[in-house]
MDTraj code that builds the backbone (N, CA, C; nanometers):
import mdtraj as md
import numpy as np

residues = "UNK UNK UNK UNK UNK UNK UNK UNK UNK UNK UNK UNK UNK UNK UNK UNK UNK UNK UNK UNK UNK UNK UNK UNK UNK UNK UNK UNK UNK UNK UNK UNK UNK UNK UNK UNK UNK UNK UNK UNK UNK UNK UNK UNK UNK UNK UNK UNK UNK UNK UNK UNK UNK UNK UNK UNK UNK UNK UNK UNK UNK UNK UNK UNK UNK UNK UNK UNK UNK UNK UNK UNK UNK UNK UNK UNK UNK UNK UNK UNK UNK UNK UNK UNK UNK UNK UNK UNK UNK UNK UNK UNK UNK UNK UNK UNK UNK UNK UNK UNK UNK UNK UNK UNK UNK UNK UNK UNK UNK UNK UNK UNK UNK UNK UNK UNK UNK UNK UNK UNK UNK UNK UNK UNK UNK UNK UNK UNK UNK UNK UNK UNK UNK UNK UNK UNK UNK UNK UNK UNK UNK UNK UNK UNK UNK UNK UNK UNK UNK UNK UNK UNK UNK UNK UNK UNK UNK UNK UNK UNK UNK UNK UNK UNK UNK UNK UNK UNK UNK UNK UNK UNK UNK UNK UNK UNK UNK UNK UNK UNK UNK UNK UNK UNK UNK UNK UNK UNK".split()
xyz = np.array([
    [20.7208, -4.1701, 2.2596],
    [20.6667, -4.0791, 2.3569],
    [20.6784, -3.9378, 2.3028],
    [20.5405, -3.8121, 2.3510],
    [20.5989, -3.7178, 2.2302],
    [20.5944, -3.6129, 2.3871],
    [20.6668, -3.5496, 2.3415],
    [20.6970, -3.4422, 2.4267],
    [20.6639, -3.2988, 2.4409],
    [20.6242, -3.2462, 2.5153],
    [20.5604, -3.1093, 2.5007],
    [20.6618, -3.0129, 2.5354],
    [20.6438, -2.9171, 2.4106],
    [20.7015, -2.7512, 2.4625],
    [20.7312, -2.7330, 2.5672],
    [20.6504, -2.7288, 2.6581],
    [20.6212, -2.6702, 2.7969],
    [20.7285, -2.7740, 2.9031],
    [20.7408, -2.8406, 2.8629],
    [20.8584, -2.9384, 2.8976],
    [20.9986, -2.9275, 2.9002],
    [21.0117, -2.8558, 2.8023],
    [21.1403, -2.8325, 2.7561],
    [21.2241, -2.7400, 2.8516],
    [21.1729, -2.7149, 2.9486],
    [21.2929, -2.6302, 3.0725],
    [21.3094, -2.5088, 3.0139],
    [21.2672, -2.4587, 2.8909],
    [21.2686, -2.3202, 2.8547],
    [21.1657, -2.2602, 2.8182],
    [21.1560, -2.1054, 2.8760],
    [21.0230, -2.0235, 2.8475],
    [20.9668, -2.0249, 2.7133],
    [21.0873, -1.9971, 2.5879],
    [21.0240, -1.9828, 2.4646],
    [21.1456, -2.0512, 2.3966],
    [21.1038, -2.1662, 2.3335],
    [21.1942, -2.2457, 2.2529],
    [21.2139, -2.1716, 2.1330],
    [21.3244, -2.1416, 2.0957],
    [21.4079, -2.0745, 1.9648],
    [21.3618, -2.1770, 1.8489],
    [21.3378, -2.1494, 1.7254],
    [21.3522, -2.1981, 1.6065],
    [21.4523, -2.1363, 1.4837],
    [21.5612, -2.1624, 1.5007],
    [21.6170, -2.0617, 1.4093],
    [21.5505, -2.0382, 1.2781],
    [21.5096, -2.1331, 1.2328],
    [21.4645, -2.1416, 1.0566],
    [21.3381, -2.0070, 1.0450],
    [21.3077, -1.9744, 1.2017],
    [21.2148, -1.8419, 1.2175],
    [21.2644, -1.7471, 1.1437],
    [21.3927, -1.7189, 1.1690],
    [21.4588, -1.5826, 1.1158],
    [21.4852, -1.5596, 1.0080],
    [21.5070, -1.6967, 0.9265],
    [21.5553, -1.7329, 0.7722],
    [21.4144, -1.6314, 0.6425],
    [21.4826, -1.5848, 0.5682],
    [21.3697, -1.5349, 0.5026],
    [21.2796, -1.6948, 0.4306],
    [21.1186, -1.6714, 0.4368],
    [21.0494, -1.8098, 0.4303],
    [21.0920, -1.8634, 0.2949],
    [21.0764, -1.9770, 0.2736],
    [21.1161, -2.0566, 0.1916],
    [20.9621, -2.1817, 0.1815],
    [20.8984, -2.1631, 0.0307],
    [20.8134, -2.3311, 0.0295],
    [20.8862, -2.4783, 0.0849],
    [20.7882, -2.5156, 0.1272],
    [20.8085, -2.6503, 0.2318],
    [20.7529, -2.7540, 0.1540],
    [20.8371, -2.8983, 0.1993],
    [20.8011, -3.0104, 0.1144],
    [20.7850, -3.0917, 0.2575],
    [20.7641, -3.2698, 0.1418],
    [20.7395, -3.3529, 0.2686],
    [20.9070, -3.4417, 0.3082],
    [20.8773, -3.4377, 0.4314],
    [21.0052, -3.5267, 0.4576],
    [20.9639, -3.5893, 0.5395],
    [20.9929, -3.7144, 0.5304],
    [20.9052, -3.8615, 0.6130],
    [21.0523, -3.9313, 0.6551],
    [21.0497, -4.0361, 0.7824],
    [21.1410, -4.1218, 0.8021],
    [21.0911, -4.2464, 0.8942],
    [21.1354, -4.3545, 0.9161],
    [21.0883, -4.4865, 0.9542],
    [21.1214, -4.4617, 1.0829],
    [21.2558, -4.4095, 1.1161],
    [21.3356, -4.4036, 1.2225],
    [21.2719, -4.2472, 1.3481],
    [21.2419, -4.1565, 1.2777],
    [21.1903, -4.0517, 1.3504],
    [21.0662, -3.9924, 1.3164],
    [21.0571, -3.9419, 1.4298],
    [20.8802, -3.8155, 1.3853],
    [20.8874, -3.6925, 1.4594],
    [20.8080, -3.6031, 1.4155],
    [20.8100, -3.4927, 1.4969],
    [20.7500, -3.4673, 1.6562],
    [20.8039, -3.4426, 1.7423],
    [20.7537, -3.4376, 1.8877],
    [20.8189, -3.5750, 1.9407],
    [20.8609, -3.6828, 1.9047],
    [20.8723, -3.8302, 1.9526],
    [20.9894, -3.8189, 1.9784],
    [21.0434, -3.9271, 2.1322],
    [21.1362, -3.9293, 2.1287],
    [21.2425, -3.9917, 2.0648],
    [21.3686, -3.9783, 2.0578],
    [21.4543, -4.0275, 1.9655],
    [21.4842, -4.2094, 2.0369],
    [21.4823, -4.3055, 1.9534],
    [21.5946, -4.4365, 1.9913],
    [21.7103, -4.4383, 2.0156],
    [21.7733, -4.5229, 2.0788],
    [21.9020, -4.5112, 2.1337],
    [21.9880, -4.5209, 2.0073],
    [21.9323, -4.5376, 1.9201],
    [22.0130, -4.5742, 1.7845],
    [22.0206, -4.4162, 1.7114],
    [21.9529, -4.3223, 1.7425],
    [21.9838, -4.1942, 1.6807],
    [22.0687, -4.1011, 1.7943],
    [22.1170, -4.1560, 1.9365],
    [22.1187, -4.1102, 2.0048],
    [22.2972, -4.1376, 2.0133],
    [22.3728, -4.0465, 2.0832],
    [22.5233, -4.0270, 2.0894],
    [22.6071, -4.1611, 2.1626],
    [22.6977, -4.2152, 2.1203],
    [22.7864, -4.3274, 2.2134],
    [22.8933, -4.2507, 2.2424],
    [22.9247, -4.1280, 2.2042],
    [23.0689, -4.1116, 2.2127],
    [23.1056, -4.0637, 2.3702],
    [22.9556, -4.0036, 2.4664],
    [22.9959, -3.9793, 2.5713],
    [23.0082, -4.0787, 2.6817],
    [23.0295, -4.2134, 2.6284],
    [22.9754, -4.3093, 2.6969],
    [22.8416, -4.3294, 2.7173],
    [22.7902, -4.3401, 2.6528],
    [22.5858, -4.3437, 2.6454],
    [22.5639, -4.4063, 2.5975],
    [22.4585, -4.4967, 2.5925],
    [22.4388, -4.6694, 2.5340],
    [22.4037, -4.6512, 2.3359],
    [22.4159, -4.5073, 2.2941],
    [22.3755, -4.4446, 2.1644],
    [22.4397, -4.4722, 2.0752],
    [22.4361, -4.4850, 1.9229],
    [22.4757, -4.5606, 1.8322],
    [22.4885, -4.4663, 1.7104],
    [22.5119, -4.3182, 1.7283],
    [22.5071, -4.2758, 1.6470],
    [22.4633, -4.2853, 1.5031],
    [22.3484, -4.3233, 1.5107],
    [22.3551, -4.3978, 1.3455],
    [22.2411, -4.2830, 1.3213],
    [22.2511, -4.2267, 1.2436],
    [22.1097, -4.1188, 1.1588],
    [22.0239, -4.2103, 1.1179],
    [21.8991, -4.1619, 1.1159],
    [21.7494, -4.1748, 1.0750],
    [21.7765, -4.2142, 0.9014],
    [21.6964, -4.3094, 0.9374],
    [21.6271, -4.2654, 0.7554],
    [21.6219, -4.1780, 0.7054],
    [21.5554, -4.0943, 0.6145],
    [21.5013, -4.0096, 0.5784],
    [21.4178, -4.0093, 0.4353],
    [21.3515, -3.9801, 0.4022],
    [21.2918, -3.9674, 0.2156],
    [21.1905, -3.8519, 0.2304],
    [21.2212, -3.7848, 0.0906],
    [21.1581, -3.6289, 0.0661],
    [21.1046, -3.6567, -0.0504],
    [20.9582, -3.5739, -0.0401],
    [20.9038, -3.5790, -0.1764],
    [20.8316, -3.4331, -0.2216],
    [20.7799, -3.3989, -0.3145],
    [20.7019, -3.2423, -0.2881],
    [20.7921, -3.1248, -0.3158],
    [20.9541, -3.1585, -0.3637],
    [20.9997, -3.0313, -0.3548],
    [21.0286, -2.9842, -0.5242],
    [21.0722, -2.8826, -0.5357],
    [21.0534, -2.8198, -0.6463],
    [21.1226, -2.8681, -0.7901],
    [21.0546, -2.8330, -0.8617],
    [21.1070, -2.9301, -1.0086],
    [21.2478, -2.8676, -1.0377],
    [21.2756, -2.7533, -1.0220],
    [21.4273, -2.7120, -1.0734],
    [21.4723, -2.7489, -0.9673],
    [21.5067, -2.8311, -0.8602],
    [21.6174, -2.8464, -0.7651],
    [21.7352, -2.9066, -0.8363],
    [21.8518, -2.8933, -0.8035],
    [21.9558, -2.9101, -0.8605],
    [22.0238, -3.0116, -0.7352],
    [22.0558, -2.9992, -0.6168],
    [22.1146, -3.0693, -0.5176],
    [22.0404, -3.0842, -0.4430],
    [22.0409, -3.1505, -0.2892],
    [21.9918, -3.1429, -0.1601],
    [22.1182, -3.1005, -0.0524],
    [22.1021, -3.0969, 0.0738],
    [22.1836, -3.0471, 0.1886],
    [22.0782, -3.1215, 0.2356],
    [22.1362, -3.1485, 0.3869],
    [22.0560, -3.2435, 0.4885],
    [22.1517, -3.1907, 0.6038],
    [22.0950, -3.1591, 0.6966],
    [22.1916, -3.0768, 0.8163],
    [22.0821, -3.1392, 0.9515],
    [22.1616, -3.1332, 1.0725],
    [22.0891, -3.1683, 1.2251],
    [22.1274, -3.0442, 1.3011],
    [22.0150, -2.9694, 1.3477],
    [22.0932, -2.8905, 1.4600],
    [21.9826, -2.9486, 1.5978],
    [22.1271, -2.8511, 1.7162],
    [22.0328, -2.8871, 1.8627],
    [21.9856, -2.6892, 1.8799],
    [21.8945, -2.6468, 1.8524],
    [21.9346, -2.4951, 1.9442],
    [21.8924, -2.5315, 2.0576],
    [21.8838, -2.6229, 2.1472],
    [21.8584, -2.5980, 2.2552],
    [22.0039, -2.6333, 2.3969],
    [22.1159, -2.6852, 2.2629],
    [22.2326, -2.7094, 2.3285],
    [22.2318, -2.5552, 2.4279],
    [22.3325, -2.5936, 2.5368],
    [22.3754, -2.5325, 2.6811],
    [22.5021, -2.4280, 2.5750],
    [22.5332, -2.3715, 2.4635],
    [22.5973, -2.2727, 2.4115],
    [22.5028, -2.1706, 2.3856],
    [22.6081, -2.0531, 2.3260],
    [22.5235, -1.9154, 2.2471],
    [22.4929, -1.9619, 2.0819],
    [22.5823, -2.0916, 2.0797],
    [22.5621, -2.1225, 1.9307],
    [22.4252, -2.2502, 1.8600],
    [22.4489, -2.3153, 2.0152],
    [22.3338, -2.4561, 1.9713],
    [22.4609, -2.5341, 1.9658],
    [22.4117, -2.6609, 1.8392],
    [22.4756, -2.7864, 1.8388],
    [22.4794, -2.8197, 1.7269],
    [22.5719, -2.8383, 1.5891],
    [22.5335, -2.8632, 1.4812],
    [22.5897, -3.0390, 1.5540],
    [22.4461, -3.1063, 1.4609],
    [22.5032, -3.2902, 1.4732],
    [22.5521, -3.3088, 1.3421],
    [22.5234, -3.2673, 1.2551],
    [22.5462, -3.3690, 1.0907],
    [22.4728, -3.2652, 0.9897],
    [22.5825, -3.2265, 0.8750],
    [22.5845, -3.1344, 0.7421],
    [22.6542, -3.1564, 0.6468],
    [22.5455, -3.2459, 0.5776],
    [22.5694, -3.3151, 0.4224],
    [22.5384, -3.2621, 0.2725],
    [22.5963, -3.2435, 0.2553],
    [22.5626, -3.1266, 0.0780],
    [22.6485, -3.1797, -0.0359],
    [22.6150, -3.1798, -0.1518],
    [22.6307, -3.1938, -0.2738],
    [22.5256, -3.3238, -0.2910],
    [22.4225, -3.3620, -0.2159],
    [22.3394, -3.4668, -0.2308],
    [22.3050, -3.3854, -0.4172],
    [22.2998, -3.5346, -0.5114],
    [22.2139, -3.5048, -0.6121],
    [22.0844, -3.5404, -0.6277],
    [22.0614, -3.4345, -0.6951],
    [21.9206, -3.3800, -0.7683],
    [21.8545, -3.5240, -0.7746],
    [21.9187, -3.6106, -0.7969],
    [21.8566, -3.7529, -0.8002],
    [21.7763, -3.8297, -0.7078],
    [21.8238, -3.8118, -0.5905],
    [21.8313, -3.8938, -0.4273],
    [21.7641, -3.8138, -0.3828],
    [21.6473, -3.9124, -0.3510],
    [21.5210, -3.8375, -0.2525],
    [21.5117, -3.9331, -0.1289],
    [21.6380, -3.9730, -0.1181],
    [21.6284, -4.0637, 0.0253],
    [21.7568, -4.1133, 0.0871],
    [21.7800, -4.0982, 0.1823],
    [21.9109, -4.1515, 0.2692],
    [21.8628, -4.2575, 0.3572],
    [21.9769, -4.3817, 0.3815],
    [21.9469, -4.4786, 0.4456],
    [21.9919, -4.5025, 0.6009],
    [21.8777, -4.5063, 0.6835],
    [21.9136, -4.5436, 0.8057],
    [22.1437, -4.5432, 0.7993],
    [22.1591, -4.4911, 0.9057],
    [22.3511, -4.4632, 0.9117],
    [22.3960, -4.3902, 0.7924],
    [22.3307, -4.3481, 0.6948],
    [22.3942, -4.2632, 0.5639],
    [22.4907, -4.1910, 0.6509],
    [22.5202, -4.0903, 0.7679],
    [22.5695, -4.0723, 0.8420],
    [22.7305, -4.0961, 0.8994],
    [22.6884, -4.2286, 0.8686],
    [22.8889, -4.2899, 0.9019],
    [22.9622, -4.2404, 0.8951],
    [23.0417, -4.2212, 0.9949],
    [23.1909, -4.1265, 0.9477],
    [23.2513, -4.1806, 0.8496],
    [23.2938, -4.1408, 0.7638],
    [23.3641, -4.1967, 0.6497],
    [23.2660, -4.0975, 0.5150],
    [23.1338, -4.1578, 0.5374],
    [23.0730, -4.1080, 0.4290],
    [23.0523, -4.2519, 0.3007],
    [23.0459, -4.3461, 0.3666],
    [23.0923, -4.4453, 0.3127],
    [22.9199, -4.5220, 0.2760],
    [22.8196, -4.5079, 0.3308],
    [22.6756, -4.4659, 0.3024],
    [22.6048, -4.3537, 0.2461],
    [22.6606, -4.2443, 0.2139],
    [22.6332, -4.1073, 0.1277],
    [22.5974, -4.1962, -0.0725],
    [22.5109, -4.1516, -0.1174],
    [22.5633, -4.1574, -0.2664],
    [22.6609, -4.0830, -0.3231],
    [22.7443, -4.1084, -0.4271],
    [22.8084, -4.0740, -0.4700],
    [22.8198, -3.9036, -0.5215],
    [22.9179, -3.8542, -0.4775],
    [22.9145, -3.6748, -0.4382],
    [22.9113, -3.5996, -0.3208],
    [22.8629, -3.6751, -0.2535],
    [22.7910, -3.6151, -0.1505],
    [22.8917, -3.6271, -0.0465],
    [22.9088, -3.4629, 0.0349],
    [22.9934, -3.4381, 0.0773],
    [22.9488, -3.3856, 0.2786],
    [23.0435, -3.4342, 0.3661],
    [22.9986, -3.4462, 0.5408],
    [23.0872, -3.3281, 0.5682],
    [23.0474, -3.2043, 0.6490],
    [23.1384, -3.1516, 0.7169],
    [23.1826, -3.1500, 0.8692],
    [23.2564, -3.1701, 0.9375],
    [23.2838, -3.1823, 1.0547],
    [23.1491, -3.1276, 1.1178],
    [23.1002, -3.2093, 1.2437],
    [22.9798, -3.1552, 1.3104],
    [23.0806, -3.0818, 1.4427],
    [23.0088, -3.0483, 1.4863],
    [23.0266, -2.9563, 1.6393],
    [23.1147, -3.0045, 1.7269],
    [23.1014, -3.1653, 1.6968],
    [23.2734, -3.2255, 1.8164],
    [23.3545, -3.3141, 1.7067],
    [23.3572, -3.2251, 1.6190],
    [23.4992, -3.2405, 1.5004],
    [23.5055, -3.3578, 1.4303],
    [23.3511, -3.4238, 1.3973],
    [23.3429, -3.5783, 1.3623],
    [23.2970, -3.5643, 1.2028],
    [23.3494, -3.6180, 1.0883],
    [23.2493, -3.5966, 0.9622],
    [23.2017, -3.6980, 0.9710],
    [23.0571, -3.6703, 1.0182],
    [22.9636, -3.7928, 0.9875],
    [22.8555, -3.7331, 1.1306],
    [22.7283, -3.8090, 1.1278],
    [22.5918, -3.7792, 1.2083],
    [22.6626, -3.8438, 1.3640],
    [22.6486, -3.7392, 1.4643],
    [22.6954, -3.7351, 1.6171],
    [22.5233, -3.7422, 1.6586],
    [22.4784, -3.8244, 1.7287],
    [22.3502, -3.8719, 1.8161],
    [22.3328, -3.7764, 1.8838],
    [22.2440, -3.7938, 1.9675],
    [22.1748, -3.6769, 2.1113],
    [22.2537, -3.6950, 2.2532],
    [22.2898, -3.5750, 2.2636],
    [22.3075, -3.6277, 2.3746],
    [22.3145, -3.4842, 2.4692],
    [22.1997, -3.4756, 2.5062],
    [22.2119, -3.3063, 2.6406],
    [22.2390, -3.3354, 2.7615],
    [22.3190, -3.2645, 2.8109],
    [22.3629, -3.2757, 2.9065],
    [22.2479, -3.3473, 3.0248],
    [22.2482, -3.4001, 3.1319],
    [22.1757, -3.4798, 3.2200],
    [22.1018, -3.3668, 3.3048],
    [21.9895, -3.3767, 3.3223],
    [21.8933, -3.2757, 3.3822],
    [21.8771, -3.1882, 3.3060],
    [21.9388, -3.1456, 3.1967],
    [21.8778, -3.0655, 3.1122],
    [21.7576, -2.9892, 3.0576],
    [21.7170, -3.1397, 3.0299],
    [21.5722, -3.1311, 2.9884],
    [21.5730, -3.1642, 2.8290],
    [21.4072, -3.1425, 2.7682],
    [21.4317, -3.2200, 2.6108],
    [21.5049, -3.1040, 2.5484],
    [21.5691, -3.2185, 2.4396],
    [21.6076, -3.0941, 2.3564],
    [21.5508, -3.1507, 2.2433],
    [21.5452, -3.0243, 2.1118],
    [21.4706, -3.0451, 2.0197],
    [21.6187, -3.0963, 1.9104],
    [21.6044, -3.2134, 1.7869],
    [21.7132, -3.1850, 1.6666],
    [21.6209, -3.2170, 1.5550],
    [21.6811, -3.0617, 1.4866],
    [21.5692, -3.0395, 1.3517],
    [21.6711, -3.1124, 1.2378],
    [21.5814, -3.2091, 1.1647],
    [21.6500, -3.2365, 1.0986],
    [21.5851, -3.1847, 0.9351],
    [21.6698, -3.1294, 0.8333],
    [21.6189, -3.0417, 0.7859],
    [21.6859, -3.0930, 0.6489],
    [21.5871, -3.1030, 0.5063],
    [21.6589, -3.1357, 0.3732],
    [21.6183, -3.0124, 0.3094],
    [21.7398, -2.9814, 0.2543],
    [21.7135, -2.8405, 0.1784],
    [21.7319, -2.8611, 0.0222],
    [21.5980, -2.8063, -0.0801],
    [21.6417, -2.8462, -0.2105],
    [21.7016, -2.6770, -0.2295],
    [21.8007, -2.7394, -0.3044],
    [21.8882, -2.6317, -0.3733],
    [21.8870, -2.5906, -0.5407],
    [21.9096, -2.4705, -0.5436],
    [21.9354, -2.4293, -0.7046],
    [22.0739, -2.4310, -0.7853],
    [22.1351, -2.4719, -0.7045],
    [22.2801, -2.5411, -0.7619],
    [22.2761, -2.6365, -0.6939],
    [22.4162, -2.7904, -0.8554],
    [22.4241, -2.8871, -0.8973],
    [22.5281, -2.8989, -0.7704],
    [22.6483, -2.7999, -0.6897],
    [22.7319, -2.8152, -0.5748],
    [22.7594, -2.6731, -0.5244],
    [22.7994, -2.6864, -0.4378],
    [22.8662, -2.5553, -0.3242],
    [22.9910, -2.5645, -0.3335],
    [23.0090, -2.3906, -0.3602],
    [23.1575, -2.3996, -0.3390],
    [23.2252, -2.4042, -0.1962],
    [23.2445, -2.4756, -0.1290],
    [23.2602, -2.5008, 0.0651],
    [23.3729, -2.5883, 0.0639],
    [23.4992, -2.4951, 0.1410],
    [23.6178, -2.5954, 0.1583],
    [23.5637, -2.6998, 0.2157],
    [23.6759, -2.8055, 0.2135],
    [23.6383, -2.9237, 0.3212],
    [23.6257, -2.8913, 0.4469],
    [23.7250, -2.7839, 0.4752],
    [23.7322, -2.8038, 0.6452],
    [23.6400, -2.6881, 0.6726],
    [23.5254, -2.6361, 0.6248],
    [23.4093, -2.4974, 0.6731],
    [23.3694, -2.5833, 0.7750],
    [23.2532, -2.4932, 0.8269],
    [23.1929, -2.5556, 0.9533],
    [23.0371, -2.5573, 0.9007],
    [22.9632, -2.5614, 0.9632],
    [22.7590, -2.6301, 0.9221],
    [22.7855, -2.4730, 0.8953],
    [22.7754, -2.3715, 0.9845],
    [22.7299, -2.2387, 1.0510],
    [22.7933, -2.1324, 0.8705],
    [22.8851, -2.2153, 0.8043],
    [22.9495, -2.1718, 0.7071],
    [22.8589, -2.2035, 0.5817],
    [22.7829, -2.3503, 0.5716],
    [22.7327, -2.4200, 0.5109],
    [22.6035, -2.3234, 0.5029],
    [22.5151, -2.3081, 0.6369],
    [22.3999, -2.2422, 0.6023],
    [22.4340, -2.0796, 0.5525],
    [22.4796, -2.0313, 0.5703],
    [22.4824, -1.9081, 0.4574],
    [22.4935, -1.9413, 0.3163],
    [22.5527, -2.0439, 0.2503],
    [22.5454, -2.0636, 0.1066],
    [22.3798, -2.1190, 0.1492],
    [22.3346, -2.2326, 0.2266],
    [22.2027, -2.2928, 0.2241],
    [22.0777, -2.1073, 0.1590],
    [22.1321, -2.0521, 0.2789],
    [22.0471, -1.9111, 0.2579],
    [22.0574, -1.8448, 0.1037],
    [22.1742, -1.8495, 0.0624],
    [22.1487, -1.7950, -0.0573],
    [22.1108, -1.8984, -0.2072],
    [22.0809, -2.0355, -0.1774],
    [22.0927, -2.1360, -0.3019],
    [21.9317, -2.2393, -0.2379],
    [21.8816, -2.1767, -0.1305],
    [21.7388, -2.2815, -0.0836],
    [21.6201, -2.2055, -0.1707],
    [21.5990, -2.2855, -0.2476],
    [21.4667, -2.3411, -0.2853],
    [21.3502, -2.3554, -0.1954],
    [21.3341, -2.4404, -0.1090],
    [21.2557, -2.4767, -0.0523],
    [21.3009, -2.5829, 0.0861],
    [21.2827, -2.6364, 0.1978],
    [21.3130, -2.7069, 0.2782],
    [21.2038, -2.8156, 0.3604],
    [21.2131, -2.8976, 0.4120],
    [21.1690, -3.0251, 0.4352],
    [21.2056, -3.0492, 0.5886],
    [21.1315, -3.0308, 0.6898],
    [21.1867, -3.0537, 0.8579],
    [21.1194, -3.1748, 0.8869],
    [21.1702, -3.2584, 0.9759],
    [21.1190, -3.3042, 1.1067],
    [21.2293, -3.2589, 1.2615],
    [21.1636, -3.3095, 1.3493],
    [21.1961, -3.2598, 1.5012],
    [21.1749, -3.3407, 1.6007],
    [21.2462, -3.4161, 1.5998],
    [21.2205, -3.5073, 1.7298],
    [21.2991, -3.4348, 1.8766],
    [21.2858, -3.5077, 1.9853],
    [21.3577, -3.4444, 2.0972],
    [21.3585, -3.5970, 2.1460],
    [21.4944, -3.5599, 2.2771],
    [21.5506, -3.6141, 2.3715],
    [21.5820, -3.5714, 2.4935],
    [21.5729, -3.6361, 2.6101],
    [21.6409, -3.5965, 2.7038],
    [21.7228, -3.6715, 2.7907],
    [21.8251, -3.6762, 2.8475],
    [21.8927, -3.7043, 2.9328],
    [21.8701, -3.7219, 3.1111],
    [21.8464, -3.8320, 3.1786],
    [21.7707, -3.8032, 3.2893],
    [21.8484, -3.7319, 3.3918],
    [21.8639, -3.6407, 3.4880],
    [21.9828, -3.6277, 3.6043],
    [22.0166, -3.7203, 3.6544],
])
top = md.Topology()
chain = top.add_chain()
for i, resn in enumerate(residues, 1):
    res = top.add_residue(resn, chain, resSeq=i)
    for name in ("N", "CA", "C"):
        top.add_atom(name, md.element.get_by_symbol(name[0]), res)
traj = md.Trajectory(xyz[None], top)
C-alpha cells in the first residue's frame, strides 16, 4: 500500500539529506522494501510488544562510483515524536566489495554483516536494525534507508559513538548515496 505525503499528519515532511551539501546518487533496489510502500511486519519493531520481527530489508546497490572505498548503510525515522528523529540501524566499514546485504544483515550481534563491518547502537541502545514502530495514532512515518559510498577503506568511530556521530564523518568521506523510503503507521 503506498502512502501519500499529505497523509502523514504533518504540514511539510522534513528530509534531512535536504540540508546535506548534494552528493551523486546511485541505484539501491530491495526485495523486501520500496519507496512510498508500506513496511511488513518483518521490517517492523517486536521489542514494544508488536507482532514485528525486526529483521532489515534486503538491500543491493549498483551505479555508484568507481573510487568507493567502503559503504555505510544507516535507517533514520525524522518523523519520530523527538527534536532529534529516530536513528533504527548504522552500519559502516561495509567493503568496497559488497554491493548487497541480506534480508536480517541487521541482527544484533552482527553475525550477518560481512566481514569488517561494523553496527552502532541505534536510538534504543540495540547494535543491530530496530523495526518501525510510531507511536499509535501518529500517523505514517517515513524510514530512509540510505547506502553511502565512501572515499575511505574505514572510519575512525569509537565503538560506543552514536549514528548522529557517524553522519558527520558520512558528511565529510560521501561520495555519493543510494535511498529508498518506505513508511508505516501504527493504528490508535
Amino acid at each position: 500500500m503506498s502512502v501519500d505525503v499529505k497523509e502523514m499528519n504533518m504540514p511539510h515532511p522534513f528530509d534531512p539529506y535536504s540540508v546535506l551539501p548534494p552528493v551523486p546518487r546511485f541505484t539501491l533496489r530491495s526485495t523486501d522494501i520500496a519507496d512510498g510502500e508500506t513496511l511488513d511486519a518483518a521490517q517492523c519493531s517486536g521489542l514494544f510488544g508488536g507482532p514485528g520481527q525486526d529483521r532489515s530489508p534486503q538491500l543491493s546497490w549498483e551505479g555508484y562510483p568507481e573510487d568507493t572505498r567502503s559503504f555505510a548503510v544507516t535507517c533514520y525515522d525524522p518523523d519520530a515524536p523527538t527534536a532529534s528523529g529516530f536513528w533504527h540501524w548504522a552500519v559502516y566499514d561495509i567493503p568496497a566489495s559488497v554491493n548487497e546485504l541480506p534480508a536480517d544483515a541487521g541482527a544484533v550481534g552482527g553475525k550477518n554483516l560481512p566481514a569488517g563491518a561494523k553496527t552502532l547502537a541505534n536510538d534504543a541502545g540495540e547494535r543491530g536494525y530496530l523495526g518501525a514502530a510510531p507511536p499509535p495514532g501518529h500517523g505514517a512515518h517515513r524510514y530512509i534507508f540510505v547506502v553511502h559510498a565512501l572515499d575511505v577503506p574505514t572510519l575512525d568511530i569509537a565503538p560506543d559513538a552514536t549514528p548522529a556521530w557517524l553522519g558527520f564523518q558520512l558528511l565529510a568521506h560521501s561520495l555519493a548515496r543510494a535511498t529508498l523510503t518506505p513508511v508505516f503507521a501504527t493504528p490508535a
